[in-house]
C-alpha positions as a Markdown table, in Angstrom:
| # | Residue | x | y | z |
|---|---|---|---|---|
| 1 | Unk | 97.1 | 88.2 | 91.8 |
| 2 | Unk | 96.2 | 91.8 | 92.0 |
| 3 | Unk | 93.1 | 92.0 | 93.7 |
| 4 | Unk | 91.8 | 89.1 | 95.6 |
| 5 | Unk | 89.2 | 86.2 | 94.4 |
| 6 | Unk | 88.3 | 82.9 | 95.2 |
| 7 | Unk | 91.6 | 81.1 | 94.8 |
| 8 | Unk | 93.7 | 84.4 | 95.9 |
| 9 | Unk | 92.7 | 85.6 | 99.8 |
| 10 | Unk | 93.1 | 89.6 | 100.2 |
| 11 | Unk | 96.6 | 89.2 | 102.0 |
| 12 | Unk | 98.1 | 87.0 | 99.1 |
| 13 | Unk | 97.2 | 89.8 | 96.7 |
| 14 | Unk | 99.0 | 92.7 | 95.4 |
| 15 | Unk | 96.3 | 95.2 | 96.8 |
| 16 | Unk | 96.7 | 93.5 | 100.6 |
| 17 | Unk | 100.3 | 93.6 | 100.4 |
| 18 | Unk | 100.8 | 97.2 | 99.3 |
| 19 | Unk | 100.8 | 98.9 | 102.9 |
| 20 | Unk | 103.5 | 96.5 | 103.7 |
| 21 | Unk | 105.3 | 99.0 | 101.5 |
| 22 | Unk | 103.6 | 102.2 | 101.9 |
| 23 | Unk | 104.2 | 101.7 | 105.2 |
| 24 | Unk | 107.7 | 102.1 | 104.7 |
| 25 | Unk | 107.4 | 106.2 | 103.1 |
| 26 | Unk | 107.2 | 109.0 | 102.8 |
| 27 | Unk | 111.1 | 109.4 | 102.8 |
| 28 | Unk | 112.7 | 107.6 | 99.7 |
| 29 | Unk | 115.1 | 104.6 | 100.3 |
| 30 | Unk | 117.0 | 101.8 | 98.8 |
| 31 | Unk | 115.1 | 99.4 | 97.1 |
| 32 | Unk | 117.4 | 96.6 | 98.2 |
| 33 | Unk | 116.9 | 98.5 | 102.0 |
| 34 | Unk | 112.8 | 98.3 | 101.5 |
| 35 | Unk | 113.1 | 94.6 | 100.2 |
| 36 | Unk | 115.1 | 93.5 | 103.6 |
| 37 | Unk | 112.2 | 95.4 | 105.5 |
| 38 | Unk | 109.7 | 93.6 | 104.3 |
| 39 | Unk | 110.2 | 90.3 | 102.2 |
| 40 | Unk | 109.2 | 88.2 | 105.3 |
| 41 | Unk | 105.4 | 89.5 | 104.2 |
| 42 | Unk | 105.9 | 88.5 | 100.7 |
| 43 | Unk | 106.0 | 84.7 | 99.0 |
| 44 | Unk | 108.5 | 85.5 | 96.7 |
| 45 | Unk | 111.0 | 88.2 | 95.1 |
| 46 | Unk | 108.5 | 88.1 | 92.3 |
| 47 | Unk | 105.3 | 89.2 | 94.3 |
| 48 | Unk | 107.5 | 91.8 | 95.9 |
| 49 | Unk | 107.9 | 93.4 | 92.2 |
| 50 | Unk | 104.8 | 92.3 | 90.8 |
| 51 | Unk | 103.2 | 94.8 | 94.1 |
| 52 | Unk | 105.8 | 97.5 | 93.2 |
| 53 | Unk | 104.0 | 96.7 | 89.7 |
| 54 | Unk | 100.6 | 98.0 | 90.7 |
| 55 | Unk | 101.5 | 100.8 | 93.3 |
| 56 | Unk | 103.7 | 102.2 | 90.1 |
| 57 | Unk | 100.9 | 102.0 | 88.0 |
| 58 | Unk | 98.4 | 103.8 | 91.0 |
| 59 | Unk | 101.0 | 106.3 | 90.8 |
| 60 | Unk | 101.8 | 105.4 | 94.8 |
| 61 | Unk | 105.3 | 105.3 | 94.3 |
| 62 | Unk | 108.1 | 106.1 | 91.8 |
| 63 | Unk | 111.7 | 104.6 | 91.0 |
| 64 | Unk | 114.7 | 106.0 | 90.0 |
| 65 | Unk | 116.6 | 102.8 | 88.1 |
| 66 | Unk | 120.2 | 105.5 | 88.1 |
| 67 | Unk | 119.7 | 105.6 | 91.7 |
| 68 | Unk | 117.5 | 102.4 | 93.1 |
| 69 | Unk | 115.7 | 104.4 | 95.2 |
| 70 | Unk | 111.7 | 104.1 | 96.0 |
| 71 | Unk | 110.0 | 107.3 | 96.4 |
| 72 | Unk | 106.3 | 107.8 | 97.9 |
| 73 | Unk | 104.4 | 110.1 | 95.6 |
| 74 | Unk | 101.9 | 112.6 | 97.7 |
């Protein structure tokens, strides 16, 4: 489900639906506020964390769990 394949097209993936949340920087927000922006591009809550999953690791974003808040890292 990260990157695309045969059975997975490039917008099911986690890779095509990562600007849906880039798109959404640089300035940090909610995470509940970035979810309500863009879960209508996502299948479920879990591919919305699973692509928060991978920008963490590609060191695209960062979270705060005190506050909730998504940051864009530059």
């Amino acid at each position: 489900m990260i990157a695309p394949n045969k059975a997975i097209s490039l917008s099911e993936s986690a890779i095509g639906l990562a600007p849906f949340i880039l798109m959404h920087g640089p300035d940090s927000q909610d995470l509940l506020d970035l979810y309500s922006k863009v879960y209508k591009k996502f299948e479920s809550i879990d591919q919305f964390v699973f692509t928060l999953d991978v920008l963490f690791v590609l060191n695209r974003i960062s979270l705060d769990v005190n506050t909730g808040r998504v940051s864009y890292v530059k």
